[in-house]
PDB file of N, CA, C and O in Angstrom:
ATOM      1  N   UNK A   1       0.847  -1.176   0.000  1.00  0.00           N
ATOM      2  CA  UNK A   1       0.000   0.000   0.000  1.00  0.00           C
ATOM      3  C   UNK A   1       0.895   1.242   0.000  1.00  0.00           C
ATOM      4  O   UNK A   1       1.767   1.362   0.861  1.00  0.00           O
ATOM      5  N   UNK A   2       0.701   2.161  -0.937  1.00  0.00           N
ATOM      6  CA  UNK A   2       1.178   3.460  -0.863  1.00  0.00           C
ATOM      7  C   UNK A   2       0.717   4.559  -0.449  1.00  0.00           C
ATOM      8  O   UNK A   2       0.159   5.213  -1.330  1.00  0.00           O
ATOM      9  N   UNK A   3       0.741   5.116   0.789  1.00  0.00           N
ATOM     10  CA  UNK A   3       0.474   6.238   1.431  1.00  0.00           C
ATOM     11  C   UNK A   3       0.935   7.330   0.923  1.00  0.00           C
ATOM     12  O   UNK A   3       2.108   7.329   0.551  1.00  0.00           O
ATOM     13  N   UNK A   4       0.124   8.540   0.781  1.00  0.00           N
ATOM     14  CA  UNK A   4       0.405  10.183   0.020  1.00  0.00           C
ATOM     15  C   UNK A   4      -0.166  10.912   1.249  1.00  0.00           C
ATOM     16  O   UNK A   4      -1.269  10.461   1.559  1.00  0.00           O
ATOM     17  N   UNK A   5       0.213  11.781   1.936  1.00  0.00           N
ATOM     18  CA  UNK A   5       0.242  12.912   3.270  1.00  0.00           C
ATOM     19  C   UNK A   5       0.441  13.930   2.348  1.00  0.00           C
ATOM     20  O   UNK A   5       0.410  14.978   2.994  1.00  0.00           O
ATOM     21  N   UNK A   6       0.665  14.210   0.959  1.00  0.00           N
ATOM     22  CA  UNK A   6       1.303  15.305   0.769  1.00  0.00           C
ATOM     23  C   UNK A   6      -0.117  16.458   0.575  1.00  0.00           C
ATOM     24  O   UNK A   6       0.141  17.660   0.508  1.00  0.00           O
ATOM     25  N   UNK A   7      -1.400  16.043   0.505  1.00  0.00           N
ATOM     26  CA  UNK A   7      -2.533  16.748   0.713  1.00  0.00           C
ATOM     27  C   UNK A   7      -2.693  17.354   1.970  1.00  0.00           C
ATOM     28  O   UNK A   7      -3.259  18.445   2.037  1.00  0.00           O
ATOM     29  N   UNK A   8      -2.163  16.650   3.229  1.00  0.00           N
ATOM     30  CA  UNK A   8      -2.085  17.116   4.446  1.00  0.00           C
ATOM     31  C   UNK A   8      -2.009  18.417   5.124  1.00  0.00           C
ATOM     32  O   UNK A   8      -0.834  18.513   5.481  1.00  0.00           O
ATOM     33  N   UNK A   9      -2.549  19.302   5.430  1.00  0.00           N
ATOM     34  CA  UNK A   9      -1.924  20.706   6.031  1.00  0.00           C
ATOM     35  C   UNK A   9      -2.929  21.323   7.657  1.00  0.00           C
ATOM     36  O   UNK A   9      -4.025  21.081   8.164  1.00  0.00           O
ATOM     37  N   UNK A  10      -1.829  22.132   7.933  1.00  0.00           N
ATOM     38  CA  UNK A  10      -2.091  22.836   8.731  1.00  0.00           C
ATOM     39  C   UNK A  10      -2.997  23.923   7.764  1.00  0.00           C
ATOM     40  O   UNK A  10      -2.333  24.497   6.901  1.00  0.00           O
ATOM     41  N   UNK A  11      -4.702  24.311   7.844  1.00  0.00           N
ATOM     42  CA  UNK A  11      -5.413  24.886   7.906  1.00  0.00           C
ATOM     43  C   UNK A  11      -4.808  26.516   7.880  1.00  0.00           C
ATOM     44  O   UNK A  11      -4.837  27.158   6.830  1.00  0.00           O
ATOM     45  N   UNK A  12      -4.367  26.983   8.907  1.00  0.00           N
ATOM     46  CA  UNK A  12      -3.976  28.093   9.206  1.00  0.00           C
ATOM     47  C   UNK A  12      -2.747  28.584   8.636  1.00  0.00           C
ATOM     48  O   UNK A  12      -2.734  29.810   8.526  1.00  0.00           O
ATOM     49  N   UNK A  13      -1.840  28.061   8.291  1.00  0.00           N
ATOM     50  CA  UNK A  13      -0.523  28.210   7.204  1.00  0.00           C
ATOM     51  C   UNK A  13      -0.963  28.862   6.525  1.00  0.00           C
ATOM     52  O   UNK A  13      -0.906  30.021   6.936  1.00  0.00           O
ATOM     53  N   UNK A  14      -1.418  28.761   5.621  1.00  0.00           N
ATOM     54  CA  UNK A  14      -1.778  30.116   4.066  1.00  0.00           C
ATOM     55  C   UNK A  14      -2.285  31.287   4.615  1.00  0.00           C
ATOM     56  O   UNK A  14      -2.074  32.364   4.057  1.00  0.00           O
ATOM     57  N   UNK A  15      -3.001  31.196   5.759  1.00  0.00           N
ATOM     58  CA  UNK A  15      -3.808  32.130   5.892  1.00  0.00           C
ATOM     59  C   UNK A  15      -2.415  32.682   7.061  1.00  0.00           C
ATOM     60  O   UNK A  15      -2.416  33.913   7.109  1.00  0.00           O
ATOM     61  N   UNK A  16      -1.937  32.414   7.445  1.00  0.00           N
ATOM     62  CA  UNK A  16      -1.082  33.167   8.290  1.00  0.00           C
ATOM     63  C   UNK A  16       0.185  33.499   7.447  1.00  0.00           C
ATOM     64  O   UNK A  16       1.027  34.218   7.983  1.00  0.00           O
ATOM     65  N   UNK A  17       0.417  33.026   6.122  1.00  0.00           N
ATOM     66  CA  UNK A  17       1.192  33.309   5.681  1.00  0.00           C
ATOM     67  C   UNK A  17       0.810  34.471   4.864  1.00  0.00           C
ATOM     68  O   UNK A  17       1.700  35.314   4.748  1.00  0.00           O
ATOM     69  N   UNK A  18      -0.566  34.771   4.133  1.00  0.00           N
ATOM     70  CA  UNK A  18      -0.977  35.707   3.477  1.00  0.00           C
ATOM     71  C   UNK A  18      -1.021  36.722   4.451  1.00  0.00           C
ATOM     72  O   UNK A  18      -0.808  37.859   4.029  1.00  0.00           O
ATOM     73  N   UNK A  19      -1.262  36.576   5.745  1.00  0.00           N
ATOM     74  CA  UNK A  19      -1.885  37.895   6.695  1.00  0.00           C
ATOM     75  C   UNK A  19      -0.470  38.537   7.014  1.00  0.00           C
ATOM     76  O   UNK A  19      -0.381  39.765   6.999  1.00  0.00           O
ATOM     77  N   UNK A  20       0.527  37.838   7.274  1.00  0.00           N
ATOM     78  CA  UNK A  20       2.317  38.348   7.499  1.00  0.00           C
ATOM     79  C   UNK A  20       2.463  39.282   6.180  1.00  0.00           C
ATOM     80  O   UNK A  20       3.064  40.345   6.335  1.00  0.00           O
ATOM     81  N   UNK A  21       1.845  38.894   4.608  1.00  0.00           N
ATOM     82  CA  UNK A  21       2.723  39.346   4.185  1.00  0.00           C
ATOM     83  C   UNK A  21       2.081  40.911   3.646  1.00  0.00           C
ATOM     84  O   UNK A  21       2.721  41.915   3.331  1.00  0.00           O
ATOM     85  N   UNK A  22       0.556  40.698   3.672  1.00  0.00           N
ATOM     86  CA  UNK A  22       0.077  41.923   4.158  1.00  0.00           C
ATOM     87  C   UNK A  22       0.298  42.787   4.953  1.00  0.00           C
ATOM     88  O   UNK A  22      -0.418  43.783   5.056  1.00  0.00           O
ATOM     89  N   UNK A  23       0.807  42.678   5.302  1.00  0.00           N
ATOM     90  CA  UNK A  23       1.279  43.529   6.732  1.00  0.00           C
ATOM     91  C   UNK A  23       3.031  43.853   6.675  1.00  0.00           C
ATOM     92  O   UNK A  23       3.632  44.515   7.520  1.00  0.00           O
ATOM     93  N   UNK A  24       3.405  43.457   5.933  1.00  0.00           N
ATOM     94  CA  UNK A  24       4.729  43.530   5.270  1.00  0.00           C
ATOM     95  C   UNK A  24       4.771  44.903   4.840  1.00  0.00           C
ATOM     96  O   UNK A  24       5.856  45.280   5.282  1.00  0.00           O
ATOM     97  N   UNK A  25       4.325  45.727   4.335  1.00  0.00           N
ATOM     98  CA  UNK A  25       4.661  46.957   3.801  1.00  0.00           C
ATOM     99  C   UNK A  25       4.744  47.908   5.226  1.00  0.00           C
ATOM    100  O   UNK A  25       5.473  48.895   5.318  1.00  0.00           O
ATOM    101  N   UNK A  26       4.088  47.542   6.026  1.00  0.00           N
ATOM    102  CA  UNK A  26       4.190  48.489   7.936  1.00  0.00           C
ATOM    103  C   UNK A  26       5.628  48.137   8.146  1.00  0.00           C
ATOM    104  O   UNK A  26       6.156  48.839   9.009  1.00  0.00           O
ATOM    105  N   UNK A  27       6.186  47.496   7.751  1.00  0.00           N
ATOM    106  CA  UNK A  27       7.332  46.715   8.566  1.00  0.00           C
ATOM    107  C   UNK A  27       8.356  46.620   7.447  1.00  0.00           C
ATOM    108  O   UNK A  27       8.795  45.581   6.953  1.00  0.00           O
ATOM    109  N   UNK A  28       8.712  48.059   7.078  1.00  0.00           N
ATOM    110  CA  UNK A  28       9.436  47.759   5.926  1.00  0.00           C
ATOM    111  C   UNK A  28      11.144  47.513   6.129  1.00  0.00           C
ATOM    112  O   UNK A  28      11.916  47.364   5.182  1.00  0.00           O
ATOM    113  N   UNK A  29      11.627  47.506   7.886  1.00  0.00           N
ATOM    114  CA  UNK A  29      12.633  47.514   8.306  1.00  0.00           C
ATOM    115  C   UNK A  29      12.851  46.024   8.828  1.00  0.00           C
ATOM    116  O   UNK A  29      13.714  45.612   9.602  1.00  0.00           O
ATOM    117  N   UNK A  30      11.948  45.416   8.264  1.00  0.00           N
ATOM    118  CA  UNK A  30      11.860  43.863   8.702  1.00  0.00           C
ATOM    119  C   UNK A  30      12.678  42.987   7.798  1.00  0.00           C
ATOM    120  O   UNK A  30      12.765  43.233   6.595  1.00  0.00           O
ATOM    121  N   UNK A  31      13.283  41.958   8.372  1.00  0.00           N
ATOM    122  CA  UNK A  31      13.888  41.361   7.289  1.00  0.00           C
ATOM    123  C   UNK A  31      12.970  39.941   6.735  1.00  0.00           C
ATOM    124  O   UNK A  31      12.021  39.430   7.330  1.00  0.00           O
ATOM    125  N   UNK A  32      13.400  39.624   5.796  1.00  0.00           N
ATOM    126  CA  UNK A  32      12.533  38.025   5.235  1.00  0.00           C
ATOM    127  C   UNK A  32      12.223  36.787   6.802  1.00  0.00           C
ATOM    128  O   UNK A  32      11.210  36.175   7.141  1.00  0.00           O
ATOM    129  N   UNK A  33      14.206  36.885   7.666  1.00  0.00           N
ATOM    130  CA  UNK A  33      13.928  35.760   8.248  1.00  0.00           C
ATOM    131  C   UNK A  33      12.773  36.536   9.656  1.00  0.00           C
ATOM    132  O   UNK A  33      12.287  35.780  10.498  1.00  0.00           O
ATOM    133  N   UNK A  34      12.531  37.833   9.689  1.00  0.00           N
ATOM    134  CA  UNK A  34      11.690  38.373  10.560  1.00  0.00           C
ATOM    135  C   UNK A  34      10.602  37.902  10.710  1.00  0.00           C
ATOM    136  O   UNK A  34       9.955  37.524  11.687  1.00  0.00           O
ATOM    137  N   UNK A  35      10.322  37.985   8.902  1.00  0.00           N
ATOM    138  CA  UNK A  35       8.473  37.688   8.923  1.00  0.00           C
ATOM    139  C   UNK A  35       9.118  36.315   8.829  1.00  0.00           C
ATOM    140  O   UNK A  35       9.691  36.174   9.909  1.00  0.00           O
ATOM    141  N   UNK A  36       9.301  35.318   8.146  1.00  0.00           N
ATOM    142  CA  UNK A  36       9.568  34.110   9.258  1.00  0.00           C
ATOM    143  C   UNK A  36       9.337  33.812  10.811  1.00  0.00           C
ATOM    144  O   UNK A  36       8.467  33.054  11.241  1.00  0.00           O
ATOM    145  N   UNK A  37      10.094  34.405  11.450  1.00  0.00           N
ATOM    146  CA  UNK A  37      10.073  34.368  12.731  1.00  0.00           C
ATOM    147  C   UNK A  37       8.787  34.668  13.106  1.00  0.00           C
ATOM    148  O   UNK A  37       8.435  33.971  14.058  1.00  0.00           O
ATOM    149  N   UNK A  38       7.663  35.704  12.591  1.00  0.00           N
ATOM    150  CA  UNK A  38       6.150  36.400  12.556  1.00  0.00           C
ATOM    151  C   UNK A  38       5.365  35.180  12.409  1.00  0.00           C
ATOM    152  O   UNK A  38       4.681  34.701  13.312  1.00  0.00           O
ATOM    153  N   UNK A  39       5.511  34.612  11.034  1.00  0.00           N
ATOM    154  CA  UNK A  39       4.758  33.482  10.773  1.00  0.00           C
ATOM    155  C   UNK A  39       4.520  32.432  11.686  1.00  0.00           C
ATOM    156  O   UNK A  39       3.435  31.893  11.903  1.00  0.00           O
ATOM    157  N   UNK A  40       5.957  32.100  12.369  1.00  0.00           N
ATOM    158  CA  UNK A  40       5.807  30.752  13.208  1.00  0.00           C
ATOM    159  C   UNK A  40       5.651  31.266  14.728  1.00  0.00           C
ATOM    160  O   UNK A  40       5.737  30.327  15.519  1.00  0.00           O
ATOM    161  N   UNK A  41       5.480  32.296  15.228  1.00  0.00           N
ATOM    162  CA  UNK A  41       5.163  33.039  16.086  1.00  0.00           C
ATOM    163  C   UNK A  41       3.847  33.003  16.239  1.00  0.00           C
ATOM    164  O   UNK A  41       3.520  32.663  17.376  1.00  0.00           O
ATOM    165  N   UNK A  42       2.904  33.245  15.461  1.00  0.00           N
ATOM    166  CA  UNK A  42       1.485  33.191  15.136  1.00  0.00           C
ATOM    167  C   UNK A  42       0.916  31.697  14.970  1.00  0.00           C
ATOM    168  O   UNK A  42       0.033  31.081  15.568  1.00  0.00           O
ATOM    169  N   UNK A  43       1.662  31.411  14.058  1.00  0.00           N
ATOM    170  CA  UNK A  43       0.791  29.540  13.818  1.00  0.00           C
ATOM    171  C   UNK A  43       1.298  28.816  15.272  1.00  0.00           C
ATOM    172  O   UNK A  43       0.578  27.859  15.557  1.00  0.00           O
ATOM    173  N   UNK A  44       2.298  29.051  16.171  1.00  0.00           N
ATOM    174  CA  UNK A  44       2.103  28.099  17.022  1.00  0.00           C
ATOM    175  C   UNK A  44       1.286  28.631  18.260  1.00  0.00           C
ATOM    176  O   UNK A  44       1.024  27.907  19.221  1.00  0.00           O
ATOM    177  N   UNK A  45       0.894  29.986  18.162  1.00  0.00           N
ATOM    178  CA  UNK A  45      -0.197  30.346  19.004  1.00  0.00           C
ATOM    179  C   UNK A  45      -1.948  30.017  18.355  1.00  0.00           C
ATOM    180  O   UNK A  45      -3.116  30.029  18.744  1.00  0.00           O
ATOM    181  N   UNK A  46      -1.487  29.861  17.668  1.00  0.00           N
ATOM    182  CA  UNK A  46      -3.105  29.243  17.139  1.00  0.00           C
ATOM    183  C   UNK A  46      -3.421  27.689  16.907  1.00  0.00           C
ATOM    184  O   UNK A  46      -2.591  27.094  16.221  1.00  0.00           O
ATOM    185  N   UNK A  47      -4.193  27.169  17.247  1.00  0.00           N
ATOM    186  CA  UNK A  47      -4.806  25.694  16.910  1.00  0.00           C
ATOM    187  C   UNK A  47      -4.316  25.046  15.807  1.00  0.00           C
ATOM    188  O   UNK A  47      -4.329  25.702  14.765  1.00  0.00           O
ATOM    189  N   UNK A  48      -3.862  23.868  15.759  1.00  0.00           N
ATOM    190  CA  UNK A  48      -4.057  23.210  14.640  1.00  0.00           C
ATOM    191  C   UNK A  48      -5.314  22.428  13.902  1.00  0.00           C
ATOM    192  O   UNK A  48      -6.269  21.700  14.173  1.00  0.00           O
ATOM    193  N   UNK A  49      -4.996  22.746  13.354  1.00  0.00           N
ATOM    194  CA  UNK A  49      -6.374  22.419  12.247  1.00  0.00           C
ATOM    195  C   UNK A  49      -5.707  22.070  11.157  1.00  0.00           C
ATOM    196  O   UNK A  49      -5.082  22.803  10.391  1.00  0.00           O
ATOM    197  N   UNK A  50      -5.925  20.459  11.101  1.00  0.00           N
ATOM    198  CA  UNK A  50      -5.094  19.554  10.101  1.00  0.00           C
ATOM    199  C   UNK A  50      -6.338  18.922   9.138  1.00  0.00           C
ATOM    200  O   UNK A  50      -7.181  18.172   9.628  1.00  0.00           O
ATOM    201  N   UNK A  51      -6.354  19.346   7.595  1.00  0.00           N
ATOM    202  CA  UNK A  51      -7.036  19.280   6.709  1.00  0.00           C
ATOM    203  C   UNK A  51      -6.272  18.764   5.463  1.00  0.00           C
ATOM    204  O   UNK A  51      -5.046  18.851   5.389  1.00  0.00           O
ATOM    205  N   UNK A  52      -7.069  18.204   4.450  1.00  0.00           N
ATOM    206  CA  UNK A  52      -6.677  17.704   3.442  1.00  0.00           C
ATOM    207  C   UNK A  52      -6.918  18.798   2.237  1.00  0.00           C
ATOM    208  O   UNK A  52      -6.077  19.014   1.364  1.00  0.00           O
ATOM    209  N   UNK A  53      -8.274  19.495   2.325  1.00  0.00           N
ATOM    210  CA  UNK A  53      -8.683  20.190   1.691  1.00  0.00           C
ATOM    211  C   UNK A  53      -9.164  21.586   2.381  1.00  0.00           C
ATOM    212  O   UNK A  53     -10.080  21.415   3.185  1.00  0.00           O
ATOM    213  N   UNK A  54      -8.719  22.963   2.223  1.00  0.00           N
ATOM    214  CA  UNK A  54      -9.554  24.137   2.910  1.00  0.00           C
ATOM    215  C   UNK A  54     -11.190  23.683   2.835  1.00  0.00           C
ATOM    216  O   UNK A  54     -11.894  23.337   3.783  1.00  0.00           O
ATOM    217  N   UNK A  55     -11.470  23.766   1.777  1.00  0.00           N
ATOM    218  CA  UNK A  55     -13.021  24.065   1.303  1.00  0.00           C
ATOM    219  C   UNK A  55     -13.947  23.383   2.540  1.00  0.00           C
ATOM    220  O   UNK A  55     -14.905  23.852   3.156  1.00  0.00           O
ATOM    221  N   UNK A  56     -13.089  21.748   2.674  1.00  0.00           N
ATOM    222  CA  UNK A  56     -13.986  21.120   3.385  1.00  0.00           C
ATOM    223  C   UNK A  56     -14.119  21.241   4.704  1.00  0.00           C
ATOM    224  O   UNK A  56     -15.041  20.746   5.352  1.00  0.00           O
ATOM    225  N   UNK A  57     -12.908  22.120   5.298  1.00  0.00           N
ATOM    226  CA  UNK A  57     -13.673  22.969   6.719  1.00  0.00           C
ATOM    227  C   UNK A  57     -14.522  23.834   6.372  1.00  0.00           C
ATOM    228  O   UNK A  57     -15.719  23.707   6.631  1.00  0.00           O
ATOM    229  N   UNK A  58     -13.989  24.911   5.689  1.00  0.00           N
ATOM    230  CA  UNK A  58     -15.138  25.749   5.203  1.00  0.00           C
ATOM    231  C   UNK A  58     -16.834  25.448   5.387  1.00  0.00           C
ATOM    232  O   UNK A  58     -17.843  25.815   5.991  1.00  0.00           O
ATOM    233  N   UNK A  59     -16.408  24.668   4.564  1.00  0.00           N
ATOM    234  CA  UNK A  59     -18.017  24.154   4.245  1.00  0.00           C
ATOM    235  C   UNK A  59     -18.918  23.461   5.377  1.00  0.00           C
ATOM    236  O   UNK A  59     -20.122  23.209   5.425  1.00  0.00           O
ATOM    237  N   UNK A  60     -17.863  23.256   6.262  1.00  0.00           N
ATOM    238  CA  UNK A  60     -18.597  22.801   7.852  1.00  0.00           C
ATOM    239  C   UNK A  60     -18.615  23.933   8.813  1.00  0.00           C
ATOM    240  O   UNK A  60     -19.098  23.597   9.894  1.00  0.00           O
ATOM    241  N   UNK A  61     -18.358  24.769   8.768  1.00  0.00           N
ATOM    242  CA  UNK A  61     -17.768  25.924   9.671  1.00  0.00           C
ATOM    243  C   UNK A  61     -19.265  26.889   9.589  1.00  0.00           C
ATOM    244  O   UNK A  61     -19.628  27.215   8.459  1.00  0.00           O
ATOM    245  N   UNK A  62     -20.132  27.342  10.814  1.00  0.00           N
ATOM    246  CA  UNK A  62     -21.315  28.261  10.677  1.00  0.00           C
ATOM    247  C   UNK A  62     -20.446  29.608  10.220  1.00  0.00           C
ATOM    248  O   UNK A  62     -19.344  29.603   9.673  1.00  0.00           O
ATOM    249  N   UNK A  63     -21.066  30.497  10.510  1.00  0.00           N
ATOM    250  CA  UNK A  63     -20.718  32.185   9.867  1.00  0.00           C
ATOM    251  C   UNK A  63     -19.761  32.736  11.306  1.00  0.00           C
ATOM    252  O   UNK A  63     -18.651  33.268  11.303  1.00  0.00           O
ATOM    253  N   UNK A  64     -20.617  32.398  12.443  1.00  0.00           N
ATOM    254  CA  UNK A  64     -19.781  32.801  13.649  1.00  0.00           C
ATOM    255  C   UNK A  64     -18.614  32.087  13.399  1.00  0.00           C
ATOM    256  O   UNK A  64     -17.632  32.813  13.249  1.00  0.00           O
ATOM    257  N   UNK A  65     -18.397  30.787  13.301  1.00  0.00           N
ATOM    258  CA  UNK A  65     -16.823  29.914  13.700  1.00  0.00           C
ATOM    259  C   UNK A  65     -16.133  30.621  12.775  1.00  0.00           C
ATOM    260  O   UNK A  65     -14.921  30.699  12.977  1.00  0.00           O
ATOM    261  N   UNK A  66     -16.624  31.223  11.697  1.00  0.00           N
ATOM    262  CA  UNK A  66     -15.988  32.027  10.434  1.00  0.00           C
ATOM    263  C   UNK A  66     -14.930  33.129  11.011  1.00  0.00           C
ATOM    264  O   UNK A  66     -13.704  33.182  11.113  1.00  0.00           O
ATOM    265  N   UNK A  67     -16.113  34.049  11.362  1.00  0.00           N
ATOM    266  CA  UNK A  67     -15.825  35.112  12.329  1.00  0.00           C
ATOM    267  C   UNK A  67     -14.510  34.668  13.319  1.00  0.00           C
ATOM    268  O   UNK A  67     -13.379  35.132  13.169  1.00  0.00           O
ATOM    269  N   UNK A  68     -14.818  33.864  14.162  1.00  0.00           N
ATOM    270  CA  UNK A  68     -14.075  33.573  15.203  1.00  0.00           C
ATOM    271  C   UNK A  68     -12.638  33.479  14.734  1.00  0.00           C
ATOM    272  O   UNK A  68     -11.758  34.164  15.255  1.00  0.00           O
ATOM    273  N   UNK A  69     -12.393  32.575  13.687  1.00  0.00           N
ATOM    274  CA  UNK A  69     -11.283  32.394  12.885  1.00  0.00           C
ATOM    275  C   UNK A  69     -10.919  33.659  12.197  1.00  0.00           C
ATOM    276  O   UNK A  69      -9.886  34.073  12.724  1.00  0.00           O
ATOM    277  N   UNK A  70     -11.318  34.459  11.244  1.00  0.00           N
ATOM    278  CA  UNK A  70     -10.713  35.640  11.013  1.00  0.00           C
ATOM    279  C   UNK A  70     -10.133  36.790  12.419  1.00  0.00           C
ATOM    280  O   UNK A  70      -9.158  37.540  12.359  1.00  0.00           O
ATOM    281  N   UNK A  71     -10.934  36.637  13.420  1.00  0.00           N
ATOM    282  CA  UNK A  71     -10.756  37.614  14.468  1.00  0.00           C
ATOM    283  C   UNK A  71      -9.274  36.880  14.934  1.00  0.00           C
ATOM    284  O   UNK A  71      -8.226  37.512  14.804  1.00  0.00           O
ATOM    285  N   UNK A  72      -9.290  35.240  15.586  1.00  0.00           N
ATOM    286  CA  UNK A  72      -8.156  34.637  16.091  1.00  0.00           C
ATOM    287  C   UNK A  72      -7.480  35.093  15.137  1.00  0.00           C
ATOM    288  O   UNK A  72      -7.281  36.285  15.373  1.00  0.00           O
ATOM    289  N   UNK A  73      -6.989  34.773  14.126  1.00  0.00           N
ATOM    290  CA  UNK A  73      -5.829  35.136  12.954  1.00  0.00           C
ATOM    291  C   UNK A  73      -5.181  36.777  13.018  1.00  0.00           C
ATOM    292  O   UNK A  73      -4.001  37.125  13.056  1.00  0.00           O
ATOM    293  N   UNK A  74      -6.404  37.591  13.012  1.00  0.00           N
ATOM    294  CA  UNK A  74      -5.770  38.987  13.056  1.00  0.00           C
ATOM    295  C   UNK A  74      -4.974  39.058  14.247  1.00  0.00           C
ATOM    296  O   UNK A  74      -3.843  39.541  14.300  1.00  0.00           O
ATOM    297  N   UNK A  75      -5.784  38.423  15.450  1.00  0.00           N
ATOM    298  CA  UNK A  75      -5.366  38.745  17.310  1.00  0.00           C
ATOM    299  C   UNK A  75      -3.519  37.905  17.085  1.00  0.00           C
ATOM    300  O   UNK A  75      -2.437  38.449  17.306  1.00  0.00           O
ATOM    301  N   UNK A  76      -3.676  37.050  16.788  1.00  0.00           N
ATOM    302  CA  UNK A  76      -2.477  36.495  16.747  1.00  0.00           C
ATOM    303  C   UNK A  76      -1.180  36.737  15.992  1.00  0.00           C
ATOM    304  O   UNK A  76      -0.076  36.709  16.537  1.00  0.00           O
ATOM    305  N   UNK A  77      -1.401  36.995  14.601  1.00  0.00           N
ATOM    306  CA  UNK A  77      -0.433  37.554  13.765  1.00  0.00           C
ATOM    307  C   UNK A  77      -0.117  39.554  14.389  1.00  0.00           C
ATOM    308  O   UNK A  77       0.977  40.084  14.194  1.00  0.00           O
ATOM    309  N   UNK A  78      -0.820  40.009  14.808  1.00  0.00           N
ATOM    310  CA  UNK A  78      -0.903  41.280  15.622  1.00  0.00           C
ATOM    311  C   UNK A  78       0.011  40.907  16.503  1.00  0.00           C
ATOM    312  O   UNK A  78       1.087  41.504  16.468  1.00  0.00           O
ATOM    313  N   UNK A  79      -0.231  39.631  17.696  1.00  0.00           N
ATOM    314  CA  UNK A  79       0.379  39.853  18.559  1.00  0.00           C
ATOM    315  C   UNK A  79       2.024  39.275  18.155  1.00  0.00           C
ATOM    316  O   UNK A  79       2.885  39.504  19.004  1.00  0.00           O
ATOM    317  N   UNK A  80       2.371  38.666  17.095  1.00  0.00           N
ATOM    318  CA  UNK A  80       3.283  37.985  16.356  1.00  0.00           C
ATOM    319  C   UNK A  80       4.237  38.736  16.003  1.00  0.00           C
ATOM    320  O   UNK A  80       5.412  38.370  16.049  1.00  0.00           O
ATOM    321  N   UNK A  81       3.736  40.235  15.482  1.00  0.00           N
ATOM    322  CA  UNK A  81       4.584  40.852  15.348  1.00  0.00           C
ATOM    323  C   UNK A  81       5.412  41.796  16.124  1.00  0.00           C
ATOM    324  O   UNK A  81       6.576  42.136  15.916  1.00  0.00           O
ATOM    325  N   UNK A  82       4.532  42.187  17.131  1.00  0.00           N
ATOM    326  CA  UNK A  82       5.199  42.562  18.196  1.00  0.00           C
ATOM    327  C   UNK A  82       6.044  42.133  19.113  1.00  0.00           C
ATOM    328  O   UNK A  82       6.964  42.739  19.663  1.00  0.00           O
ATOM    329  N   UNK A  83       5.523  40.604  19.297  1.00  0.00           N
ATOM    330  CA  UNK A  83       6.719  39.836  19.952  1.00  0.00           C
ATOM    331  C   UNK A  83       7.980  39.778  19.207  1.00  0.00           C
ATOM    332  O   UNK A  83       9.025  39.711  19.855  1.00  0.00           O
ATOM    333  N   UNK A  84       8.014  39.793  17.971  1.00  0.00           N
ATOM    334  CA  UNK A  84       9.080  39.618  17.476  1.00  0.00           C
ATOM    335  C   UNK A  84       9.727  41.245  17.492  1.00  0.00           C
ATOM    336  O   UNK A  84      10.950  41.337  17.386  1.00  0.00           O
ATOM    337  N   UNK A  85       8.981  42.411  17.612  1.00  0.00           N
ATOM    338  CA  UNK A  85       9.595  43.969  17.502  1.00  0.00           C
ATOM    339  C   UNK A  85      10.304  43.925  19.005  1.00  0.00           C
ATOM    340  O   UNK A  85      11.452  44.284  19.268  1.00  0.00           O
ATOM    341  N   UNK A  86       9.478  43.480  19.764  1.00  0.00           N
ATOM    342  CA  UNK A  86      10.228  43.766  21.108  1.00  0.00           C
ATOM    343  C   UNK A  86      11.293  42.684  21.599  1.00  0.00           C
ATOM    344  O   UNK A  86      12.066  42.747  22.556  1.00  0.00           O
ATOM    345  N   UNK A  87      11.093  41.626  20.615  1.00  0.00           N
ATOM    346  CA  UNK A  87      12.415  41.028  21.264  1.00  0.00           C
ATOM    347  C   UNK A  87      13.911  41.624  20.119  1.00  0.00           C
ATOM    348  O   UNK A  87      15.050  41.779  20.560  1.00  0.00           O
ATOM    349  N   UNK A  88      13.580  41.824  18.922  1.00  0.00           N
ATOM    350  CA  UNK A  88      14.617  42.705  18.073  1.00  0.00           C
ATOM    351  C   UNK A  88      15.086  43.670  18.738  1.00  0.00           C
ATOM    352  O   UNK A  88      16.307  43.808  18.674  1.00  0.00           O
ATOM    353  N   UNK A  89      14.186  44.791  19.709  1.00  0.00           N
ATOM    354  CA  UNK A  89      14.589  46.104  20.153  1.00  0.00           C
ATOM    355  C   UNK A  89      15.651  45.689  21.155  1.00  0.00           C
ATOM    356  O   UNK A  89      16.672  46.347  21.356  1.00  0.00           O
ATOM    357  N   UNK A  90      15.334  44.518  21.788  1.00  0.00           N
ATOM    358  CA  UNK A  90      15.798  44.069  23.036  1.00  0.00           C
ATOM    359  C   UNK A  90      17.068  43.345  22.733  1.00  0.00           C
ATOM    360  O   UNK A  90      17.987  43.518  23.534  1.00  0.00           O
ATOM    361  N   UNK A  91      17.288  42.496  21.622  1.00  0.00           N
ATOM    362  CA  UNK A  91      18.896  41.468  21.027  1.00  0.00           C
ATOM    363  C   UNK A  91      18.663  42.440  19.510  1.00  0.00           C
ATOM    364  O   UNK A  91      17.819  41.828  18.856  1.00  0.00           O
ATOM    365  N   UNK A  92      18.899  43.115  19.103  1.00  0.00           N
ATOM    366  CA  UNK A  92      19.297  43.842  17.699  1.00  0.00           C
ATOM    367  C   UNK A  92      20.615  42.526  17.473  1.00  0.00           C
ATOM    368  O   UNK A  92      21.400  42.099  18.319  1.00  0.00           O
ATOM    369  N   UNK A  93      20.482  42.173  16.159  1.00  0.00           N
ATOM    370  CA  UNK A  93      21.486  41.274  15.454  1.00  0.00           C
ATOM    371  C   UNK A  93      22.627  41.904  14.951  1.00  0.00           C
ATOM    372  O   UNK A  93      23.488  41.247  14.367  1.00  0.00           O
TER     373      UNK A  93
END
C-alpha cells in the first residue's frame, strides 16, 4: 500500500502566511527571516487544524466559527509581530 500525506496541512498556514505578508509593507525595516520568525510566532499560538482540503472545513464551519477564525488570525499575527519587535529592540542582530 502506498500512502500520500502530501494533501495534508495545517489549515492556518496560508492564511497566516498571506496575513504576514500583508502587513509587510508596515514593517518595511523587517527582514525576510523576521516575517519568518512572525509566521511561526502566530501559527504556534493558534490551533491546529489539520485538513486535506480548505473548502472542506469551510463548508462545515457556521458564519460565527468564520468570524471567530478571522478575528483569532488577526489577534495572533498582531500579537506575532510585536513579539518579534520587542524582542529585536531588546537582542538587535
Amino acid at each position: 500500500m502506498v500512502f500520500n500525506f502530501e494533501q495534508v496541512h495545517n489549515y492556518y498556514e496560508r492564511l497566516v502566511f498571506e496575513g504576514v505578508a500583508a502587513r509587510a509593507e508596515f514593517h518595511p525595516d523587517f527582514t525576510m527571516d523576521m516575517f519568518s520568525d512572525v509566521a511561526c510566532v502566530a501559527l504556534n499560538r493558534l490551533p491546529a487544524k489539520y485538513v486535506r482540503h480548505d473548502v472542506d472545513l469551510m463548508f462545515y464551519l457556521s458564519e460565527p466559527e468564520r468570524r471567530a477564525i478571522d478575528q483569532a488570525l488577526d489577534t495572533e499575527i498582531q500579537a506575532a509581530f510585536k513579539f518579534v519587535i520587542e524582542r529585536m529592540t531588546k537582542n538587535p542582530r
